[in-house]
C-alpha positions in Angstrom: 0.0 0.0 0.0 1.4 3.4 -1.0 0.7 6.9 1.2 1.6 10.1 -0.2 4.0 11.7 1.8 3.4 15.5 2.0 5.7 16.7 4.9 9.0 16.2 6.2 6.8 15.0 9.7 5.0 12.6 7.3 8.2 10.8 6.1 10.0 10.6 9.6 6.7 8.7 10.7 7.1 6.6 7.8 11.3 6.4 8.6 12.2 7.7 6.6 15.9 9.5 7.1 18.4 11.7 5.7 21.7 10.0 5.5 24.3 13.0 4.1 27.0 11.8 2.5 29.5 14.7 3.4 30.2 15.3 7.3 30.7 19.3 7.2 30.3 20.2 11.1 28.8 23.7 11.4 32.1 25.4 13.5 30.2 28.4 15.2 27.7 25.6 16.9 27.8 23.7 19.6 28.6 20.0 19.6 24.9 19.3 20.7 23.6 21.6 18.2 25.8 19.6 15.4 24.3 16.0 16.6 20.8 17.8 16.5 21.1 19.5 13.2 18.0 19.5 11.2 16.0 17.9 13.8 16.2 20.3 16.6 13.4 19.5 19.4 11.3 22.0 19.8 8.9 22.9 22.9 6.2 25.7 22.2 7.5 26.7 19.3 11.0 27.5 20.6 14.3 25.1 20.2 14.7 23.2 23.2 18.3 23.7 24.3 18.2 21.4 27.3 16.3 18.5 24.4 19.5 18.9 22.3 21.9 18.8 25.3 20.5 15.4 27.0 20.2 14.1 23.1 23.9 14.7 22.2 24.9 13.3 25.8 23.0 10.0 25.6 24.2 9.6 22.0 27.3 9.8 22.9 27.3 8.0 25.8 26.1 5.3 23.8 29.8 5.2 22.2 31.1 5.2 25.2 32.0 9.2 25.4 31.4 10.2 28.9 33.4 13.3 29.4 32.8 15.4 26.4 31.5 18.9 27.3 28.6 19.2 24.2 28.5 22.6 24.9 31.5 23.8 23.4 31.4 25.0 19.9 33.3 22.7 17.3 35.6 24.9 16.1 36.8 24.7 19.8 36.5 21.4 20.6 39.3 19.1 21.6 
């Protein structure tokens, strides 16, 4: 059975995901903000800062990256 997708909400529920094949990291953001990038969480409206924080910690946490401040801008990180 084929549904039309007519939103970028429509094809995440359907899982569908954007794999890019180049692995630019935005410099001026954050490390969080880089993991989130183009699917910041959002609460009212307004990006969720503390969302992308506890995202980009558990993700990495999940390679085993405990001590990684996610705060600090890439063009700064370690």
């Amino acid at each position: 059975m084929q549904r039309e997708l007519s939103s970028v909400g429509d094809s995440r529920a359907a899982g569908i995901r954007l794999v890019p094949q180049e692995l630019t990291l935005a410099d001026d953001l954050s490390i969080a903000e880089n993991i989130s990038l183009g699917v910041l969480p959002n609460r009212w409206g307004l990006v969720d800062a503390s969302a992308i924080r506890r995202i980009a910690e558990e993700r990495l946490a999940r390679l085993g990256l405990y001590d990684i401040d996610v705060d600090v801008p890439v063009e700064r990180a370690p």
